[in-house]
C-alpha positions as CSV (number, residue, x, y, z in Angstrom):
1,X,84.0,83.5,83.4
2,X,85.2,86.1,85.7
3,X,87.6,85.5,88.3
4,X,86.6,86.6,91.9
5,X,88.1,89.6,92.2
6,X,87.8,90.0,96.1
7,X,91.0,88.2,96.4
8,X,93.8,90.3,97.8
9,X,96.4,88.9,95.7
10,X,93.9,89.3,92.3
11,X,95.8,90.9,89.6
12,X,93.5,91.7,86.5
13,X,96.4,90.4,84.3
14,X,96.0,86.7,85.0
15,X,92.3,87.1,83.6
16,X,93.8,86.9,80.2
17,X,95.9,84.2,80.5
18,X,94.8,81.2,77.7
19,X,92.3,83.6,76.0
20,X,92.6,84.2,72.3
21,X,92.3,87.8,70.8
22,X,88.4,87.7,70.3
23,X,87.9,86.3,73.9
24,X,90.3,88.7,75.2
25,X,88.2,91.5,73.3
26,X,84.7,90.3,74.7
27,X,86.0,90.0,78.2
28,X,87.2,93.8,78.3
29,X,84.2,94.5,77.1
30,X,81.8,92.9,79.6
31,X,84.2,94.4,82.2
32,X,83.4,97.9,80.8
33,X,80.0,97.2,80.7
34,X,80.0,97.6,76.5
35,X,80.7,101.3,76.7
36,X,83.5,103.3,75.0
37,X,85.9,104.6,78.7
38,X,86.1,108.3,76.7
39,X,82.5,109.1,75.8
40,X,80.0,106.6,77.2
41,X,78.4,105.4,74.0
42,X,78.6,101.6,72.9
43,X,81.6,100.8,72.6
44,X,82.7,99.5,69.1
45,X,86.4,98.2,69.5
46,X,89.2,97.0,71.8
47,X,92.3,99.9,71.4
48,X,95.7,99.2,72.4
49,X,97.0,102.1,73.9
50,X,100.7,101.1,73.4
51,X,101.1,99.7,69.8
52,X,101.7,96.1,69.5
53,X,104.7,97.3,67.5
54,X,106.0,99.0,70.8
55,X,106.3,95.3,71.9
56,X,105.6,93.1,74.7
57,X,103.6,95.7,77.0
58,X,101.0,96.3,74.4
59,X,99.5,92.6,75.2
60,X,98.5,92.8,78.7
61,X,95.0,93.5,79.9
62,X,96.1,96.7,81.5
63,X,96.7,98.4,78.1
64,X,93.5,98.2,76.4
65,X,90.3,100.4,76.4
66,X,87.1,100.1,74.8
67,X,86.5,102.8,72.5
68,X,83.4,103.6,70.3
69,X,84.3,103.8,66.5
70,X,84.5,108.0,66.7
71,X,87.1,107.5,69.2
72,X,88.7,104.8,68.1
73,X,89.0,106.8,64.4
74,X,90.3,110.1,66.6
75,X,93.0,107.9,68.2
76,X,94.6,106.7,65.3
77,X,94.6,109.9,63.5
78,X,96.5,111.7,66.2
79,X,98.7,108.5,66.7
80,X,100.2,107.1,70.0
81,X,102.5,109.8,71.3
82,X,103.8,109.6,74.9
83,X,100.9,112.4,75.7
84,X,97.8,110.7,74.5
85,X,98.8,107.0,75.6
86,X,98.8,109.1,79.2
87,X,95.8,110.4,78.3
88,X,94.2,107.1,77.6
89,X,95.1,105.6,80.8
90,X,93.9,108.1,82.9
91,X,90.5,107.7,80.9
92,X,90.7,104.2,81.8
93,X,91.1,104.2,85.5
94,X,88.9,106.7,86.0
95,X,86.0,104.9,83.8
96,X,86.7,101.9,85.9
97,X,86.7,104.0,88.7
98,X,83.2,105.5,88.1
99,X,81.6,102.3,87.0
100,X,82.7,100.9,90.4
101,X,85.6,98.9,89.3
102,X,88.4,99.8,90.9
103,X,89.9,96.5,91.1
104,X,90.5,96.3,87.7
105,X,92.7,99.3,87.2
């Protein structure tokens, strides 16, 4: 279940907390409405912008994007440099931006 987010203190990190991997996965998601943040179409996966072998960082909510397969595929050919995690977060904010989320950014 969602927390309400009107809260002024809400931090989209705390609605994580307890969840396993597949929970965390269906709850991004639902918050991006089941659509990859790059293209639109249905999204197929959960990416971690920052690797999980880049540590600690890579677990929180604020790191992942729903991609579709395609773009999923294109971000692990061209790797996680500096450039395209920057990239990636951009597309991010301004998905949840556009979808009317911006408390989730």
């Amino acid at each position: 279940m969602l927390q309400d987010v009107t809260q002024k203190s809400f931090d989209p990190e705390s609605l994580i907390v307890g969840l396993d991997e597949k929970e965390i996965k269906q709850l991004v998601l639902k918050i991006f409405e089941y659509r990859c943040a790059s293209c639109g179409e249905p999204a197929g996966t959960v990416h971690e912008m920052i690797p999980r072998a880049r540590g600690k960082k890579s677990l929180t909510f604020r790191n992942r994007i729903p991609l579709c397969h395609k773009q999923h595929d294109i971000e692990h050919q061209f790797g996680a440099s500096p450039e395209r995690i920057r990239n990636l977060q951009i597309v991010r904010e301004e998905y949840l931006i556009r979808i009317g989320k911006p408390e989730y950014v």
